[in-house]
C-alpha positions as CSV (number, residue, x, y, z in Angstrom):
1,X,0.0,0.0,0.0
2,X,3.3,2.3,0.6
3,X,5.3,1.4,-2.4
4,X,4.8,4.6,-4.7
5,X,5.5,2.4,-7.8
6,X,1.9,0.5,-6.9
7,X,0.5,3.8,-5.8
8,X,1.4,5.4,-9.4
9,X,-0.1,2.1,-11.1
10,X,-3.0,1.8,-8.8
11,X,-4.3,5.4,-8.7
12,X,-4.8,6.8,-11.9
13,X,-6.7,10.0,-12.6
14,X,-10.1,10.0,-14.7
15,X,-10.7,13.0,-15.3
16,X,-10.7,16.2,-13.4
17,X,-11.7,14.7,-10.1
18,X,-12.2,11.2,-10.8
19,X,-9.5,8.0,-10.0
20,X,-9.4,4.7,-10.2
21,X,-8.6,2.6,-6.8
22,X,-8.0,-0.9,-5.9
23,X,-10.5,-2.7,-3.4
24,X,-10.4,-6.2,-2.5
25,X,-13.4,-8.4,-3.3
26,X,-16.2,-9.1,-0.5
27,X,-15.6,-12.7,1.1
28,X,-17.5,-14.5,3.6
29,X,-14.3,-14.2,5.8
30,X,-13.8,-11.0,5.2
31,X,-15.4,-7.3,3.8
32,X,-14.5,-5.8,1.2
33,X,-11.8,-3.4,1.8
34,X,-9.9,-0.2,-0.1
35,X,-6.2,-1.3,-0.5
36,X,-5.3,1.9,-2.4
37,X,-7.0,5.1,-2.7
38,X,-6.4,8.9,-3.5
39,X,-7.7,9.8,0.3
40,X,-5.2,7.8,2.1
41,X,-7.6,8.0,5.8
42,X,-9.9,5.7,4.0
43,X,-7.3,2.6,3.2
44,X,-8.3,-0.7,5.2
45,X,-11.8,0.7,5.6
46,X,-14.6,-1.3,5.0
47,X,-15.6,-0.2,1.4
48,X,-19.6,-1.3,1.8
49,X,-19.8,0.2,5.3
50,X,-18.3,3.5,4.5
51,X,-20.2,4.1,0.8
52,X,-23.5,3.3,3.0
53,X,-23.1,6.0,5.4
54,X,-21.6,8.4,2.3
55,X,-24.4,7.8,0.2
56,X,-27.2,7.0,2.3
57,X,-30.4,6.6,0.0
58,X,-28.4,6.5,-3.3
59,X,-26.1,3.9,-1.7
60,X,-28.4,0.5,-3.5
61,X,-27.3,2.2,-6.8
62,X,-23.4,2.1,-6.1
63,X,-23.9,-1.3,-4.3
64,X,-25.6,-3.2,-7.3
65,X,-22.4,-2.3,-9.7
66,X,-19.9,-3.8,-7.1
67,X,-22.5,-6.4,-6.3
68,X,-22.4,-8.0,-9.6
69,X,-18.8,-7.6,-10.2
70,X,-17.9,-9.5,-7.4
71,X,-20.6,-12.0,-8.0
72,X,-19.8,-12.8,-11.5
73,X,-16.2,-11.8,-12.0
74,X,-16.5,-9.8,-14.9
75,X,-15.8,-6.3,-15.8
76,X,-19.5,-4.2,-14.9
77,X,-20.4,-0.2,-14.7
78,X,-23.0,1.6,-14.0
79,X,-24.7,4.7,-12.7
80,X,-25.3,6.2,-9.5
81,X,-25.8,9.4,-7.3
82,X,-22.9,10.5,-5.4
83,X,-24.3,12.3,-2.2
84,X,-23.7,16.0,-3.6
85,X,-26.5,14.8,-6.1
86,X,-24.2,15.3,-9.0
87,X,-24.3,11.5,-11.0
88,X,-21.4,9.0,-11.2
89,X,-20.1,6.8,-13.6
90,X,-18.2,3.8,-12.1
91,X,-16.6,0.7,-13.5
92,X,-15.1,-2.2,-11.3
93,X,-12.1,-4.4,-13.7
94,X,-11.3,-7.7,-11.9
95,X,-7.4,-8.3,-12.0
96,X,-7.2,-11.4,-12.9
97,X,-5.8,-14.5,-10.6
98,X,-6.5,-12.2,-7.1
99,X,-10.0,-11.4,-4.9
100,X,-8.7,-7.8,-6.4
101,X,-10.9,-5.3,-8.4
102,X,-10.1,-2.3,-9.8
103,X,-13.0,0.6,-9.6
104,X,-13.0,3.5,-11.8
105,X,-15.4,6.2,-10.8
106,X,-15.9,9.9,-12.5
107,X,-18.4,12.4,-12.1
108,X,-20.4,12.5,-15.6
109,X,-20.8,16.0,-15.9
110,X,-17.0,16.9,-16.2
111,X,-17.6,14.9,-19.4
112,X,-20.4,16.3,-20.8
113,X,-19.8,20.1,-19.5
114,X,-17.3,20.5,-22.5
115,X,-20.0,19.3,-24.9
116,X,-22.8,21.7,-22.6
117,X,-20.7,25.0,-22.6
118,X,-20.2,23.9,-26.7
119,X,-24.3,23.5,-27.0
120,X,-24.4,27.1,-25.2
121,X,-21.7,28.8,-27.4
122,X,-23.7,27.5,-30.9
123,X,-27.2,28.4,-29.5
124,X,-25.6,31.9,-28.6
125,X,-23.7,31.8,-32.2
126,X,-27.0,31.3,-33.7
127,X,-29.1,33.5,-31.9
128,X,-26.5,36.4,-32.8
129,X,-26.6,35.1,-36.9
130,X,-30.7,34.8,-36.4
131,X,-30.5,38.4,-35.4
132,X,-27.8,39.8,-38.2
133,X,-30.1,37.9,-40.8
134,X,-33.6,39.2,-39.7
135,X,-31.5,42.6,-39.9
136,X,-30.1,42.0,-43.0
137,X,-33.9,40.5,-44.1
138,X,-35.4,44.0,-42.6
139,X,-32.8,46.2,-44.7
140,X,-33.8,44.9,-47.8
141,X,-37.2,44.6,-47.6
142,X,-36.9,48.2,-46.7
143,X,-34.6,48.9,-49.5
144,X,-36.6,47.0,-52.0
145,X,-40.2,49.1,-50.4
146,X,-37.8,52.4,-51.7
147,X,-37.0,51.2,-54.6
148,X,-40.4,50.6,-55.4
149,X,-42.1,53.4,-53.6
150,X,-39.2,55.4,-55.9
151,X,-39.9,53.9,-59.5
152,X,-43.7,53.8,-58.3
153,X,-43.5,57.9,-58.0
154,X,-41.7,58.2,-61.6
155,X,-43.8,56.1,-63.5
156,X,-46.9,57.7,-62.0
157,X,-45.6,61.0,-63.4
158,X,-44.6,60.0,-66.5
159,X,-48.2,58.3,-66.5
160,X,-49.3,61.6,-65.6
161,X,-48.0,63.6,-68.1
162,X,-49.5,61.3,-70.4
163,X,-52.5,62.0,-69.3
164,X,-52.4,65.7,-69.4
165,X,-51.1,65.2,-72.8
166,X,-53.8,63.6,-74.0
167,X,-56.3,65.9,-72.4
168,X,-55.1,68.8,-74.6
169,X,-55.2,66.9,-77.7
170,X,-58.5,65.7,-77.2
171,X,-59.5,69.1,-76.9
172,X,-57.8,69.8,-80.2
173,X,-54.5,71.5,-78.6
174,X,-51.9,69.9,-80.8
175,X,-49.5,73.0,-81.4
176,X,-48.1,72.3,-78.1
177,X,-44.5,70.7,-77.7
178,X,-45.3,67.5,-76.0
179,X,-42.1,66.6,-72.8
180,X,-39.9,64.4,-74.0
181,X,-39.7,61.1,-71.8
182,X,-36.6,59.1,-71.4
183,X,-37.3,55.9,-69.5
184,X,-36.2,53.1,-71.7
185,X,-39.4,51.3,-71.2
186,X,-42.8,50.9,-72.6
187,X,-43.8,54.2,-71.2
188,X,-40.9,56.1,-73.6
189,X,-42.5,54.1,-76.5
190,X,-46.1,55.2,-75.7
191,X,-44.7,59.0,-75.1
192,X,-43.1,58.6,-78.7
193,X,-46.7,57.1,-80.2
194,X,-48.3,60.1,-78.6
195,X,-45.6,62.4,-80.4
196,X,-46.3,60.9,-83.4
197,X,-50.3,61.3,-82.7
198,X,-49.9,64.4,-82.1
199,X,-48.2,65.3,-84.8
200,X,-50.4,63.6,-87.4
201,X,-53.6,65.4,-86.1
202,X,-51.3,68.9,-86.5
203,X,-51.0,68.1,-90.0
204,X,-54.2,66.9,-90.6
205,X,-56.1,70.0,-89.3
206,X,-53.2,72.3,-91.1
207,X,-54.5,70.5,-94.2
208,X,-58.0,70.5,-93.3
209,X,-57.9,74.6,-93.0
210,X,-56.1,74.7,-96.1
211,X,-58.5,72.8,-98.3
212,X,-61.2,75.6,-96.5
């Protein structure tokens, strides 16, 4: 139990607070005792005696692991609640040839807190690209409103003049110079037509006087 090369074998850490330990297996002659452990007041103690009073209520959980292992001889693990309610992970390795086992116990959260504080980082991560997209969505449907309110404005006055246009001629105004209209659309091609309109009616009344 001394010799630091059995020590350095014997206790390994699993880990950041868990160890492994080496207990001897429960006989009818004799209990089942830790032969080498990291808290050194507990060697030669009565394994089964002491994890009752440590775990109290949970202590059927931790017993049914070592139970079995010592019953069947084979390598067994299982869950249980240590008594600051934070869950264990134990495993008890027979060494082979002795009444020896070999218990390695961990709590599971220093396991899966890695894996937790990862979770957290990508739910932040995603809340913060959620946010810069429904930004980014916002600005260009905002944008795309402008655009729209701003082409809606220019084709309603082009439409507009139009209109005017073809007020005057139907009241047989045609010596007026019609705007020109530069839009590179449909609404350029109709101002042109109405040009053209106009135009033709001019000269049709011009000859119409004449022929008076």
């Amino acid at each position: 139990m001394d010799d630091p090369a059995i020590k350095s074998i014997g206790i390994q850490k699993v880990g950041q607070t868990g160890y492994t330990c080496l207990v001897s297996k429960l006989l009818e002659t004799e209990p089942s005792c830790l032969w080498l452990h990291p808290v050194e007041k507990l060697i030669g103690k009565d394994i089964i005696q002491a994890m009752h009073k440590t775990l109290g209520d949970e202590y059927d959980r931790w017993y049914k692991i070592q139970d079995i292992a010592f019953k069947t001889g084979k390598e067994t693990g299982g869950y249980y609640m240590w008594h600051d309610k934070r869950e264990k992970y134990m495993v008890m390795v027979p060494i082979e040839g002795t009444n020896f086992f070999i218990p390695s116990t961990t709590y599971i959260d220093e396991f899966t807190l890695p894996m937790t504080e990862l979770q957290v980082r990508a739910n932040k991560l995603t809340g913060t690209v959620t946010r810069i997209v429904m930004i980014v969505l916002a600005a260009a449907a905002i944008l795309v409103a402008l655009i729209v309110v701003f082409y809606s404005f220019r084709l309603s006055g082009r439409i507009k003049k139009l209109s005017a246009a073809a007020d005057r001629i139907s009241l047989g105004d045609v010596d007026f110079e019609m705007e020109r209209i530069k839009s590179r659309d449909e609404i350029e091609d109709l101002a042109d037509a109405f040009s053209r309109m106009q135009e033709s009616i001019r000269l049709a009344l011009k000859r119409l006087k004449e022929r008076r």
